[in-house]
C-alpha positions as CSV (number, residue, x, y, z in Angstrom):
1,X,130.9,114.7,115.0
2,X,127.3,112.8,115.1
3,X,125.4,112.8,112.4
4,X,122.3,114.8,112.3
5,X,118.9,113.6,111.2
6,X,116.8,115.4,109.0
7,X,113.3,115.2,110.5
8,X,112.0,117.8,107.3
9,X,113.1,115.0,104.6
10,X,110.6,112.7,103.7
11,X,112.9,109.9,102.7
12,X,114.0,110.3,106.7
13,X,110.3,110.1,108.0
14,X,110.0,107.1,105.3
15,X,112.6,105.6,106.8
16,X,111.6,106.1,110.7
17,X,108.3,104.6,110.1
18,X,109.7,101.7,108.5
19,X,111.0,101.0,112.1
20,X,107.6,100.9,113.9
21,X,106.2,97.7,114.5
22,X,103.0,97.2,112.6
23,X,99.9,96.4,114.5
24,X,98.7,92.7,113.7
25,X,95.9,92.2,111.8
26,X,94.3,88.9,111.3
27,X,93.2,89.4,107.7
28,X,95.0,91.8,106.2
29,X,98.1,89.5,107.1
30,X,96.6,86.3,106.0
31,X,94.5,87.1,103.6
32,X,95.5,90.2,101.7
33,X,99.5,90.4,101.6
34,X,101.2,93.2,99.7
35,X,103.4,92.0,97.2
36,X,106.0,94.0,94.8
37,X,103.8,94.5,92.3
38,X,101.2,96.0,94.8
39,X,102.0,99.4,95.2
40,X,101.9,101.7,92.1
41,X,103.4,104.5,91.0
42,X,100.1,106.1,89.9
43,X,96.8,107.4,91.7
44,X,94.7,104.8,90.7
45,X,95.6,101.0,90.8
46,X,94.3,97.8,88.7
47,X,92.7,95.0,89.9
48,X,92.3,92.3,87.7
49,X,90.8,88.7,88.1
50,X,89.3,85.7,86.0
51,X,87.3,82.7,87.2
52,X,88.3,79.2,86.9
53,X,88.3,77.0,83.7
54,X,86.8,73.6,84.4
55,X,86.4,72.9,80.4
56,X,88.1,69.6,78.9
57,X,90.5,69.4,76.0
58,X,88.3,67.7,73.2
59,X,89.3,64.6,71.6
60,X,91.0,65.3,68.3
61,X,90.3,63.4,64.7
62,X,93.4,62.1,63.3
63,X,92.6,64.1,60.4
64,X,93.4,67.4,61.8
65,X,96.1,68.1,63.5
66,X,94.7,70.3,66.1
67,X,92.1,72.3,67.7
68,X,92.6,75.9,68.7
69,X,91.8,77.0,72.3
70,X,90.2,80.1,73.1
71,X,91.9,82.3,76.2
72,X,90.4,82.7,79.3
73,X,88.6,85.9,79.4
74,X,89.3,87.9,82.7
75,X,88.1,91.3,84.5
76,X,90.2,94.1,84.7
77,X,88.9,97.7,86.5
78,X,91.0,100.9,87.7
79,X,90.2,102.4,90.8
80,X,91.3,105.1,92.9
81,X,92.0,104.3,96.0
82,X,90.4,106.5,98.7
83,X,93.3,108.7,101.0
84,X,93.6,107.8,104.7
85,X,96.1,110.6,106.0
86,X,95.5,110.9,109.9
87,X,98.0,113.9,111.6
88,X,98.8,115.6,114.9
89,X,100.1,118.8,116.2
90,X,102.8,119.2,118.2
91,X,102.9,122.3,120.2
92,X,105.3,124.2,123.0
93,X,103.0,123.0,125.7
94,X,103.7,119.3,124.7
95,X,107.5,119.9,124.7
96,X,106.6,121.3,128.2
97,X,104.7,118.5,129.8
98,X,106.2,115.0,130.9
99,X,105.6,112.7,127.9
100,X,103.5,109.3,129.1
101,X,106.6,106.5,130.4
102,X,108.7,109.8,130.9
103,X,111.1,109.9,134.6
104,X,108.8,112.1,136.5
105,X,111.6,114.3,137.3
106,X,112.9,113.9,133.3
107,X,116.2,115.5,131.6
108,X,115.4,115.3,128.4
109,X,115.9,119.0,126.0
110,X,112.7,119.8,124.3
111,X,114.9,118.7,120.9
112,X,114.7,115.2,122.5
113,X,111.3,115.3,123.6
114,X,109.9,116.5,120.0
115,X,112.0,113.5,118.8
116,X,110.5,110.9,121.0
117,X,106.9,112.4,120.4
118,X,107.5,112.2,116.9
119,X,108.5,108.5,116.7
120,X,105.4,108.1,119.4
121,X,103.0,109.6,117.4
122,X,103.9,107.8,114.1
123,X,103.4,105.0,115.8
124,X,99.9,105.9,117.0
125,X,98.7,106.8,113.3
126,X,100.4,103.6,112.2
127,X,97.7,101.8,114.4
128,X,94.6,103.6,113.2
129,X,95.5,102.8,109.8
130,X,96.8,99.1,110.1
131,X,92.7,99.1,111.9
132,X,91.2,101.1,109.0
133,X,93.2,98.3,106.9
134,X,91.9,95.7,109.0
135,X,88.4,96.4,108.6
136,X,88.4,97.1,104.4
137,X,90.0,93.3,104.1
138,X,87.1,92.1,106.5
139,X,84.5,94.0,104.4
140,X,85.8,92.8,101.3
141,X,85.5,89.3,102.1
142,X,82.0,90.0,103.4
143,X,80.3,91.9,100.7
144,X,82.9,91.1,97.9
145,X,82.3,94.8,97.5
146,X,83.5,97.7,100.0
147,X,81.9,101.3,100.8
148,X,84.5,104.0,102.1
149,X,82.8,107.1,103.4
150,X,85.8,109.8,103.7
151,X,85.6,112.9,106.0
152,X,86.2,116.4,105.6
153,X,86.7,117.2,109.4
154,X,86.4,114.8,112.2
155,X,82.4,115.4,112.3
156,X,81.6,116.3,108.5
157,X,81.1,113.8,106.2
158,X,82.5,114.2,102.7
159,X,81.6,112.1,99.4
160,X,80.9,108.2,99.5
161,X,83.3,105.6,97.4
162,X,82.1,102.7,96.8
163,X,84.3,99.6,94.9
164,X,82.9,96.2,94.2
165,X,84.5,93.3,92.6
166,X,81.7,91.5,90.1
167,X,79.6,92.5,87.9
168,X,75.7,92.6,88.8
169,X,75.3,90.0,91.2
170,X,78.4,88.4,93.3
171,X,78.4,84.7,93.8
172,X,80.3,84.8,97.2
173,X,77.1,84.4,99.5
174,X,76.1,81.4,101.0
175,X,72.6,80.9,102.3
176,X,72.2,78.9,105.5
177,X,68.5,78.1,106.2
178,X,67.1,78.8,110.1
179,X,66.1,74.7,110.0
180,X,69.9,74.5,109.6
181,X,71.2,76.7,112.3
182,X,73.8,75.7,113.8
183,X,72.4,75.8,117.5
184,X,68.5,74.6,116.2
185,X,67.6,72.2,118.4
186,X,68.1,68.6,117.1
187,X,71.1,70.0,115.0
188,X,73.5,67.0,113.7
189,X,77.2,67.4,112.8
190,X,76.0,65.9,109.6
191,X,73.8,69.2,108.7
192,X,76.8,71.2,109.1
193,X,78.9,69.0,107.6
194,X,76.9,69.5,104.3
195,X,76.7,73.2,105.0
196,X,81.0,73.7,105.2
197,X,81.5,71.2,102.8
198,X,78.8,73.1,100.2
199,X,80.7,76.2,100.6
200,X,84.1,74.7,100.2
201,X,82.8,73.1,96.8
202,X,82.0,76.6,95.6
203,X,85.6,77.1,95.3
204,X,87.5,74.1,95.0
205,X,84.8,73.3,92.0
206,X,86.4,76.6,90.4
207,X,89.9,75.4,91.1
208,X,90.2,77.7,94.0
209,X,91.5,76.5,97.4
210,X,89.6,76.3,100.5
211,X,91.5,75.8,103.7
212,X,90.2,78.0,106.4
213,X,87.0,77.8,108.1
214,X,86.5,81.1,110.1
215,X,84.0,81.6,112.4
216,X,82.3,84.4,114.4
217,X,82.5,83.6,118.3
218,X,78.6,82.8,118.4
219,X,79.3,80.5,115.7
220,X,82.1,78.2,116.7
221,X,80.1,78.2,120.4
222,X,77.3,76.7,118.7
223,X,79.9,73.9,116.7
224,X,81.7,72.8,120.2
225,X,78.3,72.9,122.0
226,X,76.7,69.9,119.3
227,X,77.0,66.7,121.4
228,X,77.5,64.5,117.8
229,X,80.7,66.8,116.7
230,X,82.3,66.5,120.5
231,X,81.7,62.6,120.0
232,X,83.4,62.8,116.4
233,X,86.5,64.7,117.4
234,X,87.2,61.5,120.1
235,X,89.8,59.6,118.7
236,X,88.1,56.6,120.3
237,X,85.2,57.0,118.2
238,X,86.4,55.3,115.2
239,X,85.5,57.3,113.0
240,X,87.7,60.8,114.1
241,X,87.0,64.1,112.0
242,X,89.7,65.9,113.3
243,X,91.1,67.4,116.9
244,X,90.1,70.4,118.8
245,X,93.7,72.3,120.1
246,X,92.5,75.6,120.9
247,X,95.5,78.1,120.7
248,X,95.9,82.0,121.4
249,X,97.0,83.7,118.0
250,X,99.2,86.1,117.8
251,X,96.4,88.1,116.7
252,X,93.9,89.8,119.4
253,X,91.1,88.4,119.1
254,X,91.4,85.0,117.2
255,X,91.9,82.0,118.0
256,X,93.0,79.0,116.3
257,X,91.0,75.9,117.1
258,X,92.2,73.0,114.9
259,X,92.0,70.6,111.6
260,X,88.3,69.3,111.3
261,X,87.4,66.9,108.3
262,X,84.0,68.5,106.4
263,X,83.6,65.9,104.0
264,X,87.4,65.0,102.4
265,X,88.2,68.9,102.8
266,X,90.6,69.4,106.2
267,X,89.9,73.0,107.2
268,X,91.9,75.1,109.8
269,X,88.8,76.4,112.1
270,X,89.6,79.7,113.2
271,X,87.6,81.8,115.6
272,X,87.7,85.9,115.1
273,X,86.7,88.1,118.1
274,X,88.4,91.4,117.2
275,X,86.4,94.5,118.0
276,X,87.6,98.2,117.0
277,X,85.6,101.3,117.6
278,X,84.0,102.7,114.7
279,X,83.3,106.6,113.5
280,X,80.5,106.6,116.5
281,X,82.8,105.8,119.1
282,X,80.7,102.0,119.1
283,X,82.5,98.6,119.5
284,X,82.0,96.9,116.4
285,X,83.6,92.7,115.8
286,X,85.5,93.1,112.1
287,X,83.7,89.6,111.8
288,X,80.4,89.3,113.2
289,X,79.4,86.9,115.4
290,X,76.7,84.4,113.8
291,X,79.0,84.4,110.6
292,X,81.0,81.6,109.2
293,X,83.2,82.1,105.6
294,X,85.2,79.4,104.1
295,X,88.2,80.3,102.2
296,X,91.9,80.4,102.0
297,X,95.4,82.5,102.5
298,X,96.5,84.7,100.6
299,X,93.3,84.7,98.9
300,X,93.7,88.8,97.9
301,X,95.9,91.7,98.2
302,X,96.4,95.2,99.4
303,X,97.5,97.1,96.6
304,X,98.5,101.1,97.3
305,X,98.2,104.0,94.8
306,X,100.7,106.9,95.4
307,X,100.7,109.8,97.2
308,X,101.5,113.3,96.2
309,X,102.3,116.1,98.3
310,X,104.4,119.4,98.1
311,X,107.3,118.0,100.9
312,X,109.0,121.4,101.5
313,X,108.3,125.0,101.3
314,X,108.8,126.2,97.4
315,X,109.3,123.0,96.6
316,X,107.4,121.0,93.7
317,X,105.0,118.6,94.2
318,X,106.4,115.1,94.6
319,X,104.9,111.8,94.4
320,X,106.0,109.0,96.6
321,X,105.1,104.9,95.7
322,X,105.1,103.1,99.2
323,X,102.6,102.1,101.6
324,X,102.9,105.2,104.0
325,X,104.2,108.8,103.2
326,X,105.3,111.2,106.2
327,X,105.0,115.0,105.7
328,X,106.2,117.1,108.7
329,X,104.8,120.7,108.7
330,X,106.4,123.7,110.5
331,X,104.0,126.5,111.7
332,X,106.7,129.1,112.6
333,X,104.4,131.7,113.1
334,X,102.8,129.7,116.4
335,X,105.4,127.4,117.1
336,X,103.9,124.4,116.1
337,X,105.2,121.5,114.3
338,X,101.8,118.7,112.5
339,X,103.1,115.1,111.7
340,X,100.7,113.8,108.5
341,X,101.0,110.1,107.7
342,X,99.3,109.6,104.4
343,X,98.3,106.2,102.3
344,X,95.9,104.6,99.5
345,X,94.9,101.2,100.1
346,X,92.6,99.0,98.5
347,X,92.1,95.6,99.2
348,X,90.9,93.5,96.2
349,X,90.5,89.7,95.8
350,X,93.2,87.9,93.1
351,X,90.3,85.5,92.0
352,X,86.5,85.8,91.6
353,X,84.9,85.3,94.5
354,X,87.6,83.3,96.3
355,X,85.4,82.9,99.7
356,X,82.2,82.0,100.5
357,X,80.4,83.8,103.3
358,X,77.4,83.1,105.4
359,X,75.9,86.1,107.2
360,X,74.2,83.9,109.7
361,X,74.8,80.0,110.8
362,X,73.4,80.3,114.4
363,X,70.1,82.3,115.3
C-alpha cells in the first residue's frame, strides 16, 4: 500500500520546500552565503565583526623576556530579524479550474490538483522571498545599514526597522568627484585607475580582500566607451591590463566581463542589471546604474532567527530553526485550505566595512 504524505506536518512541508529550486540571486549567493552557524535557534540573531590589525610586533630588549599583546577589540549587536511570511488561499473554485500547464481536457482528482497547487505555490512564495533576500544583501552593501518597512495588510504600513552595522559614521563610501566621472569628456583610464585602485586600498589596507569590481550598467558603458582603456586591454599594446570576455551569468541580469589590472589589484568586472518591482508596483535595478562597489565573495552572511508558530489545532506553540517554515491552515467552515511560508533573514557583513561603494562614477 503507498505511503501517504502528510501535507498538515510541518516537517513534510519543510521537506517539500527543500525540493524547490531556489531563485538565483546574484548577491545573496556571492556575497552573503548561509553557513551552519547562521541560522539560530532564537528570535534574534548576533552579528559580530572587528576591523583589521595593521600594528607591528615591537622589538624586544633582551632584558625582558616578552611583551604582552592586547586583543583585538570587536563589535558584537543582537537584532531581531524582521518576519517575511507571504501565504495564499486555496479554495473549491481553484480545485475546479484547469491549473496553468494543465491538459485542457485534464484527469487529475481535486486531491491531485490541491497537491500540485500546493508545490506550485511554494514555489511562487519561494521567489518573492529569494527577491526580498536579494534586495536586503544589495542594500546592505550600499548603505552598510538596511531599513525594512513591514506591512500589516498589503496596503497598510506597519512599524519601520532599521539595522546598521557601524557606529556613528560608516567608512564604506567612496566619493567620486564629477571632474572624475567616468564619461567627463577628456576622461583617461588613468583617472579611473586611481579611482578603483583607491577603493581597493580601503580594504586590502585593512587586510580585507578586494576582488570584484561591480558595476551598474551606466557605469561599465562609460569604462568600454574610454578610447585609452579599449587601447590597454589590446594585447598588442604592450602594456595589457587585462581582457574583456563578456559572458551571460547564470544570474538575470549580470554579466561577467573579465580580469582588468587597476594598479597590481586584478579585479573580476562584473556588470548588474537586475530589476524587481518594488511595494509601488515600480521597476527598480537592486544595483543602480551610475554605481560602482569594490569588494569581494563571501564578504557577509545571511543569518536567520527562528520561527514560532502553533502548527496544529490544540497544539503548543513550536519553534522551528531553518531558513523557511511552512504552516498549512484548514478553514473547514468555507472550504478553504492558506499555505504560509514564514522566515527571518538578516544580512550582515563578517568584517567592518568589507566593500567600498560609490553612488555615482558616471553623470
Amino acid at each position: 500500500m503507498p505511503a501517504t504524505l502528510n501535507f498538515f506536518d510541518t516537517y513534510t512541508l519543510m521537506a517539500i520546500n527543500e525540493q524547490v529550486t531556489p531563485r538565483p540571486s546574484f548577491f545573496r549567493d556571492r556575497y552573503f552565503p548561509t553557513g551552519e552557524g547562521d541560522i539560530f535557534r532564537s528570535d534574534k540573531v548576533l552579528t559580530e565583526y572587528r576591523k583589521g590589525d595593521r600594528k607591528m610586533a615591537a622589538f624586544i630588549s633582551d632584558r625582558v623576556g616578552d611583551i604582552p599583546m592586547d586583543r583585538r577589540g570587536y563589535a558584537i549587536h543582537e537584532y531581531e530579524p524582521a518576519r517575511i511570511a507571504p501565504s495564499r488561499l486555496l479554495t473549491m473554485d481553484d480545485l475546479r479550474k484547469r491549473g496553468f500547464g494543465e491538459a485542457i481536457y485534464a484527469v487529475s482528482t481535486p486531491a491531485e490538483r490541491a497537491a500540485r497547487l500546493l508545490r506550485d505555490d511554494m514555489d511562487d512564495m519561494e521567489r518573492r522571498i529569494s527577491a526580498r533576500e536579494e534586495w536586503m544583501c544589495a542594500q546592505v552593501m550600499q548603505n552598510n545599514a538596511c531599513t525594512m518597512q513591514t506591512y500589516v495588510d498589503n496596503d497598510t504600513q506597519g512599524e519601520t526597522q532599521y539595522v546598521q552595522f557601524y557606529d556613528s559614521t560608516s567608512d564604506h563610501a567612496h566619493t567620486i568627484s564629477s571632474a572624475n566621472y567616468w564619461d567627463a569628456v577628456g576622461i583617461t583610464f588613468m583617472t579611473v585607475r586611481a579611482e578603483v585602485r583607491a577603493m581597493a586600498r580601503k580594504l586590502t589596507s585593512r587586510g580585507l580582500p578586494a576582488t570584484d569590481l561591480v558595476l551598474g550598467v551606466s557605469a561599465a558603458d562609460a569604462l568600454l566607451a574610454i578610447d585609452e582603456f579599449r587601447e590597454l586591454i589590446d594585447k598588442n599594446s604592450g602594456f595589457a591590463i587585462g581582457a574583456i570576455n563578456e559572458q551571460l551569468s547564470a544570474y538575470d541580469g549580470v554579466t561577467f566581463e573579465g580580469i582588468i589590472n587597476f594598479g597590481g589589484h586584478r579585479l573580476n568586472v562584473i556588470t548588474v542589471d537586475e530589476e524587481y518591482v518594488d511595494d509601488s508596483d515600480n521597476v527598480q535595478k537592486f544595483f543602480p546604474a551610475k554605481a560602482v562597489m569594490v569588494t569581494a565573495p563571501g564578504c557577509g552572511h545571511l543569518m536567520y532567527g527562528q520561527i514560532t508558530q502553533i502548527d496544529k489545532v490544540d497544539a503548543e506553540p513550536a519553534s522551528h530553526a531553518a531558513k523557511r517554515v511552512p504552516k498549512l491552515v484548514v478553514d473547514q467552515a468555507n472550504d478553504q485550505r492558506k499555505l504560509r511560508l514564514a522566515t527571518r533573514p538578516l544580512a550582515a557583513p563578517k568584517d567592518y566595512c568589507p566593500f567600498i561603494y560609490a553612488s555615482q562614477a558616471v553623470s
